[in-house]
N, C-alpha and C positions, 0 to 999 in steps of 0.2 A: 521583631516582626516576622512570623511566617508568612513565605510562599505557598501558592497552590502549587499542584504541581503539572508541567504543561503537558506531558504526554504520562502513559499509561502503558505497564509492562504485564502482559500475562506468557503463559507457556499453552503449547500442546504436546502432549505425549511425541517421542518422537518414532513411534512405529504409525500413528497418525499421518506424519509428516511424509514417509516411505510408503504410505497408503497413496495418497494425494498425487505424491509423482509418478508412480505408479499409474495412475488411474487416467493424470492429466496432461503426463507427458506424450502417450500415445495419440492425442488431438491432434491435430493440424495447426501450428501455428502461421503467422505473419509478423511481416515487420509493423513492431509497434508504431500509434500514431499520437499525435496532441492536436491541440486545440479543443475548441467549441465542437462537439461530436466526434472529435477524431476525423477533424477536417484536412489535415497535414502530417506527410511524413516526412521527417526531416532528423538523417542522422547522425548531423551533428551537435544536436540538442539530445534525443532519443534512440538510443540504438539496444535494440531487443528484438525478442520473438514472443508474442503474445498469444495468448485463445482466453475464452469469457466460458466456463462451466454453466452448464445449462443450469433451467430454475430450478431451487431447491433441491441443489448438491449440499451433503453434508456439512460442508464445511462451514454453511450461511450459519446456522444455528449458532456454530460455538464463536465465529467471529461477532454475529448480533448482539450474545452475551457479555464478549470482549467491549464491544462499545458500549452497550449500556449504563456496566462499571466504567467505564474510564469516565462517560457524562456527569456519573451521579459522583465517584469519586474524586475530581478535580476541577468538580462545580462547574462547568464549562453552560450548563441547563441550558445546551440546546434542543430546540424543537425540532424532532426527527418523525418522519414521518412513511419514510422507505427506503430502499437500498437500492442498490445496482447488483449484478452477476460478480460473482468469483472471477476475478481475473488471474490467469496463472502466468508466470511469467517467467522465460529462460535467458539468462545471460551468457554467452561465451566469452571467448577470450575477447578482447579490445570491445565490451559491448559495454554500454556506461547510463545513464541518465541525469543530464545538469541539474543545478539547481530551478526549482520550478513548484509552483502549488497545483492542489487538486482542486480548484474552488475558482471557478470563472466567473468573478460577481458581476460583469459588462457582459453578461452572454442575453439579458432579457429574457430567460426561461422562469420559470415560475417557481424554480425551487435551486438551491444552492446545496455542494456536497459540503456537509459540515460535518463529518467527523472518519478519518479515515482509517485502517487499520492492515496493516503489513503482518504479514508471517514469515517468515524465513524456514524454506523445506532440509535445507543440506548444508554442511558445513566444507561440501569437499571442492573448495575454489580459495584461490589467495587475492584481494583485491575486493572490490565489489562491496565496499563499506558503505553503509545506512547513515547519512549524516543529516540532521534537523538544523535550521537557522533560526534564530532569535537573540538578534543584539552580539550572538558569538555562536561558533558552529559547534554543535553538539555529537560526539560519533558516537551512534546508539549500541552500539558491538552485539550486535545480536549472534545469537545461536541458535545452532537448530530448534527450532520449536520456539524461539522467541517471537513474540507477538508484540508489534507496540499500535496503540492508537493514541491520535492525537488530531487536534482540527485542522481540516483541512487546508485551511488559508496560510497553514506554515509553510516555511519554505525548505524544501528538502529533495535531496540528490542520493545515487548510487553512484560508487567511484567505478570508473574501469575496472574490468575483468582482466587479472593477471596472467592466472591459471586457473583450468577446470573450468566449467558449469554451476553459475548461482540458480534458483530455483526458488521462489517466492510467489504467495498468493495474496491478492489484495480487493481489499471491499469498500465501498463506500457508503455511507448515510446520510441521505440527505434529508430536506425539508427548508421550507418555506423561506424565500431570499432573504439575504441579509438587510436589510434596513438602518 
């Protein structure tokens, strides 16, 4: 019996990737937040510096691409309907993200993020491992330019930052709540 398979790996160039931080690191960022809107900061769940790339930065196109194969390739045939902004995101040293999903199905909004997709900008940090949950913890060993999407409703963490600076951009797709 074949499996589907649950997440989805593409690449970017990584002079792409040196574009992007380049471009996104000079923003302003803040301390990352969770919840329903980004109603709480709290970091000892969350600890980052975040900023959201305004509409239609580059990057939307090739991530939009990235999810669309992942839906059609790993049969997932969710109904997508829009995205959210680029979010760019800096991790220092002791800066981490617990285990948590991107899909608030008790929030009562009209539409659920169902398919989410991570880039990884730089390789220059020790620590700060990409790992998915399902049934056993998955560690996606990404590298530069590595892209994965997968749905959102999994559960998935960043380990603390050792050494260096991690650097990641992430996008969501959403549409119509889960049922």
């Amino acid at each position: 019996m074949s499996h589907l398979p649950l997440w989805y790996l593409g690449q970017l160039n990584p002079e792409l990737c040196d574009r992007a931080i380049s471009e996104l690191q000079i923003k302003e960022t803040a301390d990352a937040t969770i919840g329903v809107d980004g109603a709480q900061t709290n970091l000892g769940t969350r600890k980052t510096k975040v900023h959201f790339a305004e509409n239609g930065y580059w990057l939307e196109g090739i991530f939009e691409e990235v999810a669309t194969e992942a839906n059609k390739t790993c049969k997932w045939e969710y109904h997508v309907t829009g995205s959210e902004r680029v979010q760019f995101a800096q991790y220092d040293v002791g800066h981490h993200y617990t285990w948590h999903t991107d899909t608030f199905t008790l929030s009562g909004k009209p539409e659920d993020r169902k398919i989410t997709v991570v880039c990884l900008l730089n390789n220059e940090f020790e620590g700060g491992d990409f790992e998915v949950r399902l049934y056993s913890d998955y560690n996606a060993q990404l590298k530069k330019g590595t892209m994965i999407a997968f749905p959102s409703v999994l559960e998935h963490r960043v380990t603390p930052i050792l050494s260096g600076t991690r650097y990641s951009a992430t996008m969501w797709f959403n549409g119509p709540r889960f049922r």
